[in-house]
C-alpha positions as CSV (number, residue, x, y, z in Angstrom):
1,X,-26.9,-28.9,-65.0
2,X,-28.9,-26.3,-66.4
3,X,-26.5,-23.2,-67.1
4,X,-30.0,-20.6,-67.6
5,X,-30.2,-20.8,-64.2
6,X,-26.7,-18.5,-64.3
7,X,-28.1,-16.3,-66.4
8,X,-28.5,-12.8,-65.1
9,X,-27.5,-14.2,-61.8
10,X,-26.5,-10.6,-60.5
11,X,-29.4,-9.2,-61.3
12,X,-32.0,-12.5,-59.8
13,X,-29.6,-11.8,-56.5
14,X,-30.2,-8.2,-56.4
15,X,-34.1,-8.9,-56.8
16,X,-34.0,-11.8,-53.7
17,X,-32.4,-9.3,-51.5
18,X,-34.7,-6.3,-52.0
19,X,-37.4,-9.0,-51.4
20,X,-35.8,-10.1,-48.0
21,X,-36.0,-6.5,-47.0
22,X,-39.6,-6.0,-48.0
23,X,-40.2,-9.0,-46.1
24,X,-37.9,-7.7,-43.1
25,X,-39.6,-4.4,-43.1
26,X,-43.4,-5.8,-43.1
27,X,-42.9,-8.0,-40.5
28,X,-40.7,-5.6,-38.1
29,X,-43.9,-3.4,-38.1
30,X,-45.6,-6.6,-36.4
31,X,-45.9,-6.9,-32.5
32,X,-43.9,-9.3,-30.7
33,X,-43.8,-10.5,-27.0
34,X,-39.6,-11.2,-26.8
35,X,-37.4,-12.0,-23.6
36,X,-33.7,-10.8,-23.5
37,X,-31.3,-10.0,-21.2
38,X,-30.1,-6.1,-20.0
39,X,-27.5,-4.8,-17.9
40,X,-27.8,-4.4,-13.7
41,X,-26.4,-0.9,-13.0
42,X,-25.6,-0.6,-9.1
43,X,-26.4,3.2,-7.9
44,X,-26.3,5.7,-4.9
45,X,-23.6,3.6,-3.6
46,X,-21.8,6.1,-1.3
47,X,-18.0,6.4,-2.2
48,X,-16.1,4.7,1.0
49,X,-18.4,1.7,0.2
50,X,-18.6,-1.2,-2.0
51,X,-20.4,-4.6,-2.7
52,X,-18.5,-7.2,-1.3
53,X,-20.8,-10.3,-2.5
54,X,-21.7,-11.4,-6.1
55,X,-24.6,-9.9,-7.7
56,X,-25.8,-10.9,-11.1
57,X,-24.2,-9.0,-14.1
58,X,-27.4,-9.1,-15.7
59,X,-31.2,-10.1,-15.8
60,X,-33.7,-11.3,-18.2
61,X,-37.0,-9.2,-19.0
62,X,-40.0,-10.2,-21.3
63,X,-41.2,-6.9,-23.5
64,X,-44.0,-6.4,-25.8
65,X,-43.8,-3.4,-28.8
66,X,-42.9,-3.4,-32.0
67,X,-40.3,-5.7,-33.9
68,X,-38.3,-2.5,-35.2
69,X,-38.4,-0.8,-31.3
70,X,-37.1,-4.4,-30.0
71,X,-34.7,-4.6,-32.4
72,X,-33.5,-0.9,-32.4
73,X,-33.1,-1.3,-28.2
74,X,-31.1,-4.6,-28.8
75,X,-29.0,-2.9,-31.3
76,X,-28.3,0.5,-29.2
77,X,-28.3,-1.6,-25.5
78,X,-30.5,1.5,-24.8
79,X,-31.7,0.2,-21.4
80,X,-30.8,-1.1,-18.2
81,X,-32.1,-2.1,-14.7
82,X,-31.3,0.2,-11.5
83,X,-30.2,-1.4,-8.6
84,X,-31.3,1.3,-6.0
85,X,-28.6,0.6,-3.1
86,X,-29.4,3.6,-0.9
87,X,-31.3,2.3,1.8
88,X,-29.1,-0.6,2.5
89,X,-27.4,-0.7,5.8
90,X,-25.4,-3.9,5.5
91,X,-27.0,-6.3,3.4
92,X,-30.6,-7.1,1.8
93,X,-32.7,-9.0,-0.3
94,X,-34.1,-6.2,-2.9
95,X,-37.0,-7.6,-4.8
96,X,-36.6,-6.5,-8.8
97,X,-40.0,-4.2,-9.8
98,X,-40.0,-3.8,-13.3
99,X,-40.8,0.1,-12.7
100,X,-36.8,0.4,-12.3
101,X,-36.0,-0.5,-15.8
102,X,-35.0,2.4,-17.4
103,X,-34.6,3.1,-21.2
104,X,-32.1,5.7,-22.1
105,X,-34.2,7.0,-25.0
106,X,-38.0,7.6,-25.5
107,X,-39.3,4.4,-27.1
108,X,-42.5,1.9,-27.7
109,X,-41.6,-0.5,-25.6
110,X,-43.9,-1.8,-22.9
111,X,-41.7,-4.8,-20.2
112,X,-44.6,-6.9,-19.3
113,X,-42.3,-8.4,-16.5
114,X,-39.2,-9.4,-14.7
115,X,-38.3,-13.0,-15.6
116,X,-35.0,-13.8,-13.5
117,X,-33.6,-13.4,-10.9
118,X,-37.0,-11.9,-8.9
119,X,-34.8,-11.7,-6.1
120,X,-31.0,-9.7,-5.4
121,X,-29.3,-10.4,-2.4
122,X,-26.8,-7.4,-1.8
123,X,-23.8,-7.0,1.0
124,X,-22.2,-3.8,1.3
125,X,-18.8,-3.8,3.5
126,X,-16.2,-0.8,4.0
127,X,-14.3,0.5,1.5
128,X,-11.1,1.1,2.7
129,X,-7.2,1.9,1.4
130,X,-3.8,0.8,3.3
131,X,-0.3,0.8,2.2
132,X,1.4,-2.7,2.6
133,X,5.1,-3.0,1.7
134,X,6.6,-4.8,-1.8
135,X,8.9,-8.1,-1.5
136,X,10.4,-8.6,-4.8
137,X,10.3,-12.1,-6.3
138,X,13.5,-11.3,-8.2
139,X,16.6,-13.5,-9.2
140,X,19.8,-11.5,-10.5
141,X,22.6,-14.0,-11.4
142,X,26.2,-11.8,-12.2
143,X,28.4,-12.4,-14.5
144,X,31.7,-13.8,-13.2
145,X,33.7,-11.2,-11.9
146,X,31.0,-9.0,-10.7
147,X,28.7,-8.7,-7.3
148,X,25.6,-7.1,-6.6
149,X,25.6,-4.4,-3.7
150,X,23.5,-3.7,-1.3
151,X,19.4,-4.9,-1.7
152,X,17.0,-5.2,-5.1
153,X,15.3,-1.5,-4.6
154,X,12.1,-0.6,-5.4
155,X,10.8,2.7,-6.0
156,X,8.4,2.8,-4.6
157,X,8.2,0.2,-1.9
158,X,5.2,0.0,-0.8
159,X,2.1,0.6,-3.0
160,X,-1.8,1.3,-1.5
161,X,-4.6,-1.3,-2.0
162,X,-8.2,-0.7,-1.7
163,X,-11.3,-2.7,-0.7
164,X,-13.3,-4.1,1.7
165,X,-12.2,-3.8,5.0
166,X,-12.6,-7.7,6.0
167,X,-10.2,-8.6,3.1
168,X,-7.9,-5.5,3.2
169,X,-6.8,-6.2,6.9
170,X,-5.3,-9.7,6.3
171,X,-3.0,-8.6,3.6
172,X,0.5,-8.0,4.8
173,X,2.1,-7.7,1.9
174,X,2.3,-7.6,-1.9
175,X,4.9,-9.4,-4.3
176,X,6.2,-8.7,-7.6
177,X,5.9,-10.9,-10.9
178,X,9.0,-14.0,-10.8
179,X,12.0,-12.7,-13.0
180,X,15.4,-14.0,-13.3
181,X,18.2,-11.7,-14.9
182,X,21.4,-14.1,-16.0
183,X,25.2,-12.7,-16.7
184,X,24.5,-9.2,-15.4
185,X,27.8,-7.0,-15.3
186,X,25.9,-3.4,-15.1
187,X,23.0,-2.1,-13.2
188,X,20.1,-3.2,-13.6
189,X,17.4,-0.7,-13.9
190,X,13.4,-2.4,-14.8
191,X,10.4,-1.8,-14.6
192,X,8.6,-4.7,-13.0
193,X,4.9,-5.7,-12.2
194,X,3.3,-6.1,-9.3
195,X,1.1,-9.4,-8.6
196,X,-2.7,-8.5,-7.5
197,X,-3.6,-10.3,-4.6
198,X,-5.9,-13.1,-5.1
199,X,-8.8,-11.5,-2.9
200,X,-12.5,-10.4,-3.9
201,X,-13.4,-6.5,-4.9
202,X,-9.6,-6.0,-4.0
203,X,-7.4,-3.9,-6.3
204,X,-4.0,-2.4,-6.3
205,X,-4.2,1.5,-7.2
206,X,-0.1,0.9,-8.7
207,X,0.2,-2.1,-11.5
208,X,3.8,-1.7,-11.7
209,X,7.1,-0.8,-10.0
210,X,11.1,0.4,-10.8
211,X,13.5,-2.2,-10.1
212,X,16.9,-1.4,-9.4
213,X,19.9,-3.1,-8.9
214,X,23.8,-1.5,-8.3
215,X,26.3,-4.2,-9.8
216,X,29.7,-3.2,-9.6
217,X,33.0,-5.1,-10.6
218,X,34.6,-7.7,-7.5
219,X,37.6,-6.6,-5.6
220,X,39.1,-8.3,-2.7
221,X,40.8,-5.7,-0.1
222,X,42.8,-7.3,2.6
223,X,42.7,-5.8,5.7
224,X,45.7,-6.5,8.9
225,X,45.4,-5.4,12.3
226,X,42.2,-4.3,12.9
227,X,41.8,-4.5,16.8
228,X,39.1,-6.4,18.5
229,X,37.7,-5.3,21.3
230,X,35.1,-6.1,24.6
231,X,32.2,-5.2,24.6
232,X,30.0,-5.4,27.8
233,X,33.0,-5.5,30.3
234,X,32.1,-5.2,33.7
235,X,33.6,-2.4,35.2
236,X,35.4,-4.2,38.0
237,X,36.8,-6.5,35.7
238,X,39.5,-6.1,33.2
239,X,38.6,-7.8,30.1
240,X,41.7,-8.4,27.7
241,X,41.9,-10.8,24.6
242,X,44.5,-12.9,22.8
243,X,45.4,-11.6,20.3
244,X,44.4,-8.4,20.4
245,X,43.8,-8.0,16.4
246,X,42.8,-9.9,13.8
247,X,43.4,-10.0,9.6
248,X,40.8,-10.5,7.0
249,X,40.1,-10.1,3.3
250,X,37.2,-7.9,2.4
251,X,34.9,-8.4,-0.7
252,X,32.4,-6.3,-2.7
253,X,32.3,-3.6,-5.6
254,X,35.1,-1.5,-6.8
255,X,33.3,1.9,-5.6
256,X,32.5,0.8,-2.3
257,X,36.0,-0.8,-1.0
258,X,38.2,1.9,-2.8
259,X,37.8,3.8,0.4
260,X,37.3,1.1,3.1
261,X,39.9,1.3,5.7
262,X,40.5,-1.1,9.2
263,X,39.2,1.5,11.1
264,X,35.4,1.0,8.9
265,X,35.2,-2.9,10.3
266,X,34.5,-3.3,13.9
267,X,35.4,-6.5,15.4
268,X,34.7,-7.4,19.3
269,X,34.1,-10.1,21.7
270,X,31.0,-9.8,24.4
271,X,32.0,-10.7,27.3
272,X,27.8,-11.0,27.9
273,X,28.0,-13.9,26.0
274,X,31.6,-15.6,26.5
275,X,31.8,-15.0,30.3
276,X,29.3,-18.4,30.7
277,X,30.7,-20.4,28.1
278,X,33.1,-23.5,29.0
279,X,34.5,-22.9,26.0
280,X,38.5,-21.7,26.0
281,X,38.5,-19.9,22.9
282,X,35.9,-17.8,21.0
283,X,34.9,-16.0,17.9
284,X,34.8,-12.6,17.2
285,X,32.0,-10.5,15.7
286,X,32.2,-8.7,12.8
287,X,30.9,-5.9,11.4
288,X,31.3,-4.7,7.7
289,X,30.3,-1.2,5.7
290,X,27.0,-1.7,4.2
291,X,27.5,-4.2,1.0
292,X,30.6,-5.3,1.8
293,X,31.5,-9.1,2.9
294,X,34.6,-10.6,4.7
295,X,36.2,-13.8,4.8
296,X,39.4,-15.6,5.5
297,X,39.5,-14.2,9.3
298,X,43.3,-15.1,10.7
299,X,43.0,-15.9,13.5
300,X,39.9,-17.7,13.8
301,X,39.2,-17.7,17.8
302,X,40.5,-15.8,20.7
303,X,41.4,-16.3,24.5
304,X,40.1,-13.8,26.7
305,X,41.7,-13.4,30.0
306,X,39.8,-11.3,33.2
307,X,41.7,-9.6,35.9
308,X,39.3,-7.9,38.9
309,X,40.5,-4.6,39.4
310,X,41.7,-3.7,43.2
């Protein structure tokens, strides 16, 4: 290998660059016919409407001019066509004139023509905005010991959507990203996201929602002689049922059954719906604070015995 060729090889690079630029600046004086592709700008599209059908992003143009106007405007992305909506109803099939290219600065440049698409086929539907409610895709597992009370809440629970009318209407609801939560044993407070509904030009004007969940330690309360009742009893019948109370054991967080007495449970038979049975014995409905669960009900089913009043 011939080491001369390293000699002064700083100085033999600095000479082959300033010729490149020499070179770069002679020939950038030159003209040149060049095709490239510029943005489509949609305007005088009135506010409560919007394009509901795919228009191209942009379109290829031939120009002629200079080589350092060409490659100053490719450089800047000083220009762009205008997509003159204004005088379309519902749809149309607006046929690209070069005259609405428009640069953004005064340059050299002459667009000899439009070379794709010639053609843009534009819809315009409704723009519209309706609240739909929330369902929360969310899985809270407590630790062992502890209970959730009450629903997952969301603040807020709804959330407003916006776009064309034909898509808008068939949306019922909106659902939050999956989580799970393991082992929880305190309340669970998160902020959540919100899935965008798989739906052209539609968009949510909220991303993201608070989650909130009260978990409270498990007590059991039992509860004895809390009298069932008729409900529904014809008034020339007397309804009466055997036995007349019932016992049960009440479950749910420490806060809410501290206070919870027999006379907060409501238990009854409907004589509506017993009077027809063949049945001999029945079960009793009942009703529980808000939160608050019941099981082991002593006894189980009840005889209910009509008199007709004279």
């Amino acid at each position: 290998m011939d080491l001369n060729i390293l000699n002064n090889l700083k100085i033999k690079l600095i000479v082959l660059f300033i010729a490149f630029l020499v070179w770069f600046f002679v020939k950038i004086e030159d003209n040149y016919r060049y095709s490239f592709k510029i943005p489509l700008r949609v305007t005088n599209l009135e506010s409560n409407r919007i394009i509901g059908n795919s228009i191209p992003k942009r379109i290829k143009i031939t120009s002629w001019g200079k080589g350092r106007y060409l490659f100053l405007l490719m450089l800047r992305k000083d220009i762009f066509y205008n997509l003159d909506v204004s005088k379309v109803k519902k749809s149309a099939n607006i046929v690209l004139d070069k005259d609405q290219i428009k640069l953004l600065r005064e340059i050299e440049i002459e667009v000899l023509n439009i070379v794709a698409p010639e053609t843009v086929k534009v819809v315009i539907k409704n723009l519209i905005t309706r609240k739909v409610p929330i369902i929360p895709e969310v899985d809270v597992q407590t630790y062992p010991g502890y209970t959730i009370i009450d629903e997952i809440e969301l603040n807020p629970d709804s959330v407003d959507i916006m776009g064309p009318d034909s898509e808008i209407n068939s949306i019922l609801s909106i659902h939050t990203e999956n989580k799970k939560y393991k082992n929880i044993k305190r309340d669970l407070e998160k902020k959540i996201q919100l899935v965008p509904p798989k739906r052209k030009n539609v968009r949510l004007l909220t991303d993201e929602v608070n989650l909130f969940v009260d978990i409270q330690k498990l007590m059991e309360k039992p509860l004895s002689e809390i009298p069932v009742s008729v409900t529904n009893q014809p008034p020339n019948l007397k309804v009466t049922v055997i036995p007349s109370t019932l016992s049960l054991i009440l479950e749910g967080g420490t806060d809410l059954l501290l206070n919870v007495t027999k006379q907060d449970v409501k238990a009854y038979i409907d004589y509506k719906k017993v009077h027809a049975s063949k049945n001999k014995t029945h079960l009793a409905y009942i009703e529980t604070p808000k939160g608050i669960r019941y099981r082991d009900v002593k006894p189980k089913r009840f005889t209910v015995v009509v008199e007709k009043i004279r």
